[in-house]
C-alpha positions as CSV (number, residue, x, y, z in Angstrom):
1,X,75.7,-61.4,-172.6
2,X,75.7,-58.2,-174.4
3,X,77.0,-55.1,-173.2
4,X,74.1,-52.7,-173.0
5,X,74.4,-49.0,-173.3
6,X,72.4,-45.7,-172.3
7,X,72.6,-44.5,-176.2
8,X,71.6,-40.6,-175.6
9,X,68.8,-40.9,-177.3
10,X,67.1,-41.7,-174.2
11,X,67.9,-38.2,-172.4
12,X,68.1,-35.7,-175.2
13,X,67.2,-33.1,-173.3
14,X,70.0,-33.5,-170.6
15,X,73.6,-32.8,-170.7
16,X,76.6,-34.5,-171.3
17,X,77.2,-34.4,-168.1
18,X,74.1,-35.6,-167.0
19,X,73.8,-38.3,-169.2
20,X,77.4,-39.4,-168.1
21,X,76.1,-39.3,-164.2
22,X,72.4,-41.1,-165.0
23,X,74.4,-43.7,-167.1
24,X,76.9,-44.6,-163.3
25,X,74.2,-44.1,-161.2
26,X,71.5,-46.4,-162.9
27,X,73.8,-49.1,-163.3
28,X,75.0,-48.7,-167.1
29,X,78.3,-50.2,-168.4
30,X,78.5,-48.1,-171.4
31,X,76.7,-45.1,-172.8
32,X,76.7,-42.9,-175.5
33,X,76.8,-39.0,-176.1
34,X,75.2,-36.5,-179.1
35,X,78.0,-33.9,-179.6
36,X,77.2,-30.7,-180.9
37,X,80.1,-28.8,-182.4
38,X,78.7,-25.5,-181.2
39,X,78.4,-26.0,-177.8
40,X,80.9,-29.2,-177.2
41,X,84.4,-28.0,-175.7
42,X,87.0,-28.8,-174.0
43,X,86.1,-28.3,-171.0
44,X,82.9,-30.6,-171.5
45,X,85.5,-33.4,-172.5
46,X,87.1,-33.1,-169.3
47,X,83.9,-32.8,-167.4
48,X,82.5,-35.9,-168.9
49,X,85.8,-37.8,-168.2
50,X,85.8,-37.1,-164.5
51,X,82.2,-38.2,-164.0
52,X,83.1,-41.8,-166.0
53,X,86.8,-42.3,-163.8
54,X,86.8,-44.9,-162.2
55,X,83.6,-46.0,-162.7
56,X,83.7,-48.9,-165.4
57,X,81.2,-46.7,-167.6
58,X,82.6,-47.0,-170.9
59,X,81.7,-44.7,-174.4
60,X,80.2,-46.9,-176.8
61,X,79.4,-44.3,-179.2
62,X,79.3,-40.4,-180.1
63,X,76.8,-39.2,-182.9
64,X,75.7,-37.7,-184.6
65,X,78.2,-37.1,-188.1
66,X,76.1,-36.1,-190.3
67,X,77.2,-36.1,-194.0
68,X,75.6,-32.5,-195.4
69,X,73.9,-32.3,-198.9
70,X,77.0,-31.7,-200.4
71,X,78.8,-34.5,-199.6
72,X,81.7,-32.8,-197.7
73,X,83.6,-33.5,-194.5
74,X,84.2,-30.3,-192.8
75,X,85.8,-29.4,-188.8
76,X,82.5,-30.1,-187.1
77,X,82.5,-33.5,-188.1
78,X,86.4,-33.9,-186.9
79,X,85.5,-32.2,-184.1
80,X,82.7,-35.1,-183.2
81,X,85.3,-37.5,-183.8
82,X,87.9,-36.3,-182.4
83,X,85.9,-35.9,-178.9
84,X,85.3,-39.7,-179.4
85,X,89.0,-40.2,-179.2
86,X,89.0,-37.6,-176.2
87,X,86.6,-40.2,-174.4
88,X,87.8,-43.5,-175.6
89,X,84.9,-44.2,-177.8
90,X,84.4,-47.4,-179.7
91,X,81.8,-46.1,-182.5
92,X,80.9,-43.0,-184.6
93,X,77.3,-42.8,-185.9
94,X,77.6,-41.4,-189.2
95,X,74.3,-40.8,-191.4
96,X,73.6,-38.7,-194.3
97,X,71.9,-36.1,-196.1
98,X,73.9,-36.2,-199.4
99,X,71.6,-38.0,-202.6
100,X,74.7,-38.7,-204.3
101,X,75.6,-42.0,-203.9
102,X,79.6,-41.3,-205.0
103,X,79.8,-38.3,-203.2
104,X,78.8,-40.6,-200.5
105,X,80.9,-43.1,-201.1
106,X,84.0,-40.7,-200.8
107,X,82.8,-39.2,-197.5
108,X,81.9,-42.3,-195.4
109,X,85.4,-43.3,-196.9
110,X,87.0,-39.6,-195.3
111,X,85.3,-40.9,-192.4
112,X,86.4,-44.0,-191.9
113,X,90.3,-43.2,-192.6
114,X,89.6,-40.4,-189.9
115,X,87.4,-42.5,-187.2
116,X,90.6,-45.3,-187.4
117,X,93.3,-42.7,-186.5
118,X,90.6,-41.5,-183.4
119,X,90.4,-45.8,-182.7
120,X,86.7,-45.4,-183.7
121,X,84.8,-47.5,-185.9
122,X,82.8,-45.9,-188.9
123,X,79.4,-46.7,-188.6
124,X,77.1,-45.8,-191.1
125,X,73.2,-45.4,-190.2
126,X,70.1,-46.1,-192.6
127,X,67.2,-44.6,-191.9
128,X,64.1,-43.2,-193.9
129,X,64.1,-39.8,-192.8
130,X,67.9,-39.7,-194.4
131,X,69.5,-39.9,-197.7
132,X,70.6,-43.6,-197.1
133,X,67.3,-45.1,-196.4
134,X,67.8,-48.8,-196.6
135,X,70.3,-51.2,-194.7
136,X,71.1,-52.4,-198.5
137,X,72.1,-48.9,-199.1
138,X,74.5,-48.3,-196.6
139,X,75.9,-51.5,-196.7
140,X,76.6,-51.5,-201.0
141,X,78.1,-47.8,-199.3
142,X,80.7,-49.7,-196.5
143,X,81.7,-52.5,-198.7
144,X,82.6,-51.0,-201.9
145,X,84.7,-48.6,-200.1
146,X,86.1,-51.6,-198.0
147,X,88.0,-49.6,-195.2
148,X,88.5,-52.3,-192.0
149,X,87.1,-49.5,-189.9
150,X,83.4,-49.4,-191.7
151,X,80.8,-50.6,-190.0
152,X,76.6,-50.5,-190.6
153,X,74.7,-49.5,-187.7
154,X,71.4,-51.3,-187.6
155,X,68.5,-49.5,-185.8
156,X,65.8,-51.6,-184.7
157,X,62.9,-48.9,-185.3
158,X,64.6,-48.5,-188.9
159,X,65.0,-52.0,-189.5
160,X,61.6,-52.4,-189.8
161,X,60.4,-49.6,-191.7
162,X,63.1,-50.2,-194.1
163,X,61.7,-53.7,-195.1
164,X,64.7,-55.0,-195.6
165,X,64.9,-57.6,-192.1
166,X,65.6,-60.6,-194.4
167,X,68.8,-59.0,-195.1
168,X,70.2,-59.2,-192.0
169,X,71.1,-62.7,-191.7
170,X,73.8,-62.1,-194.7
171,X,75.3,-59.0,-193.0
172,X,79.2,-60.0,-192.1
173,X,78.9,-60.1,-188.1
174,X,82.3,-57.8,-187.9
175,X,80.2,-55.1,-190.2
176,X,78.5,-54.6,-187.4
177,X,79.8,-53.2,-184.1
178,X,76.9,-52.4,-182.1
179,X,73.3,-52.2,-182.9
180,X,70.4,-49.9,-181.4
181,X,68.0,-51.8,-179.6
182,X,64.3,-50.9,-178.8
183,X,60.8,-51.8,-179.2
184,X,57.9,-50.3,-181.7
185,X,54.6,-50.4,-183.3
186,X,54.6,-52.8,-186.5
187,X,54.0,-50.6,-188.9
188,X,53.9,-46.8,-189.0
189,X,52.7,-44.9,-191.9
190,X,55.0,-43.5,-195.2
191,X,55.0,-39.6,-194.3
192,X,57.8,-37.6,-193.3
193,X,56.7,-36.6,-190.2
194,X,55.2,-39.7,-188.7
195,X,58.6,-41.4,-189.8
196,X,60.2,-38.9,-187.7
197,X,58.0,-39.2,-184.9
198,X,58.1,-42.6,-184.8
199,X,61.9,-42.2,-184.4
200,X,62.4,-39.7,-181.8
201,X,58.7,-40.0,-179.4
202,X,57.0,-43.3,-180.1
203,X,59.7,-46.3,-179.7
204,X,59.0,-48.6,-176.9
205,X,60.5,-50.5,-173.7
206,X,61.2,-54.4,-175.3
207,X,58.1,-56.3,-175.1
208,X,55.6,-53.6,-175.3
209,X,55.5,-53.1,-179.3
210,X,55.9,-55.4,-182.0
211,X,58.8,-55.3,-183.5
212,X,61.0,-58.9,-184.6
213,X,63.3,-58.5,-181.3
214,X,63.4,-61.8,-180.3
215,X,64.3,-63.0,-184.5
216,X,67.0,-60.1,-184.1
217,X,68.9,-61.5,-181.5
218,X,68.9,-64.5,-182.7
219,X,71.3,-63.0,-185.8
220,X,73.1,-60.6,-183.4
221,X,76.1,-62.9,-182.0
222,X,76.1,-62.3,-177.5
223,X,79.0,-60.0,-178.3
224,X,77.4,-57.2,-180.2
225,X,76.7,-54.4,-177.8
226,X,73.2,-53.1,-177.7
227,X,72.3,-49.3,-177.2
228,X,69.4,-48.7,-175.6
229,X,67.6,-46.2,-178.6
230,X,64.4,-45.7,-176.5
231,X,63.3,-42.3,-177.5
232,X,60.3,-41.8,-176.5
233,X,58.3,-38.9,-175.2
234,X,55.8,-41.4,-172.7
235,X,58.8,-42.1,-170.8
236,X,60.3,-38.5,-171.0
237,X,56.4,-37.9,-169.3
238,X,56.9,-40.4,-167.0
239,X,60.3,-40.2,-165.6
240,X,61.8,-36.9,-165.6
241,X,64.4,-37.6,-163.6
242,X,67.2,-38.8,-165.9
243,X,68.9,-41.1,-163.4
244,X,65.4,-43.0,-162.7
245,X,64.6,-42.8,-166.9
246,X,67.7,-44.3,-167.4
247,X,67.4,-47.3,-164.3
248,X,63.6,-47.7,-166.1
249,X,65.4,-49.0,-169.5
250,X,68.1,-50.9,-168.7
251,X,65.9,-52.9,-166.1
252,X,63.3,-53.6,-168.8
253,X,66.2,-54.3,-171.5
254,X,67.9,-57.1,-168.6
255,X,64.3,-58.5,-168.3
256,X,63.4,-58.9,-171.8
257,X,67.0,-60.9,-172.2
258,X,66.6,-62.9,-169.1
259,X,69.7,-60.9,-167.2
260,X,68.6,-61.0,-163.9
């Protein structure tokens, strides 16, 4: 069975700290956080650690670290990593701005040497609304610099608007530490802004768009955890309550894979 995680996508309007409680409460055995170096401190690490004691709620990932134009790895994006080790994290979501694919390449590298000293793995996100738009991009980016902590992070949403599904099948298994997992419309059109709507309000409970979830999990091996990347502004309608949003997806994510 895979492990499934509240990925914070799903309560981006909530705090740590809430995220952390609606992730026990609903019945999550992992979750993720969005750290902002501004407003993340100490005090919000030990916060978040009390609410997950105790409580079998592990950190699958923190995000985002996000490479700037120029290519260079500043405290903000230690910072992010280093409150991953704080929390025991297993992944850092790292995606990119920068157009220069060496300048790239030496970052995610940066990144990766970093994120194994904070017992993370790298993970390096395509999507279109980014720099690194394809999963052939990011992953020519993780295996030419070759460091064991590397990892791609596939997206279902930006699977498919990236084309690129046929590729999947060839990825190395331990390239990949976890995956995002949701549901969408088929296509969406080419602009920048539907692109980023269709990230961040319009992805869907499994089973209600049409997106190739059942052909992904037949590549994903049981062990790969799943985040749970529904953004999506119906459900942030329907269920403002973050405890019941949260209880809404993973119910529909253990019914789609037959968990019950």
């Amino acid at each position: 069975m895979h492990l499934l995680s509240l990925a914070a996508g799903v309560l981006p309007e909530f705090s740590p700290e809430e995220i952390a409680r609606a992730a026990v409460e609903s019945g999550f055995k992992a979750t993720g956080f969005t750290v902002k170096p501004e407003e993340w401190t100490a005090e919000t690490t030990r916060r978040v650690q009390d609410i997950l004691r105790g409580t079998g709620v592990e950190v699958l990932d923190v995000e985002p670290v996000w490479i700037g134009a120029d290519g260079k790895i500043n405290d903000g994006h230690r910072l992010i990593l280093d409150v991953g080790a704080a929390l025991e994290a297993k992944n850092a979501l790292i995606v990119s701005s920068c157009t220069d694919e060496a300048l790239n390449r030496r970052a995610f590298e940066e990144l990766a040497v970093y994120s194994e000293r904070c017992g993370l793995r790298a993970c390096l996100e395509f999507l279109r609304i980014t720099a690194i738009q394809k999963l052939s991009q990011a992953l020519a980016i993780v295996e030419d610099v070759g460091h064991p902590a590397g990892g791609v992070l596939v997206d279902s949403i930006h699977l498919a608007r990236c084309g690129e599904f046929n590729l999947l099948q060839r990825v190395d298994p331990k390239r990949m530490p976890y995956t995002q997992f949701c549901d969408g419309r088929a296509t969406c059109a080419e602009d920048y802004q539907s692109l980023l709507a269709d990230a961040v309000d319009e992805r869907m409970l499994a089973g209600e768009g049409a997106l190739p979830l059942r052909e992904s999990l037949k590549i994903f091996k049981s062990d790969i955890p799943l985040a749970l990347e529904v953004r999506s502004k119906a459900l942030r309608d329907q269920y403002p309550d973050p405890v019941a949003r949260a209880r809404r997806v993973l119910e529909n994510a253990k019914c789609y894979l037959g968990y019950r």
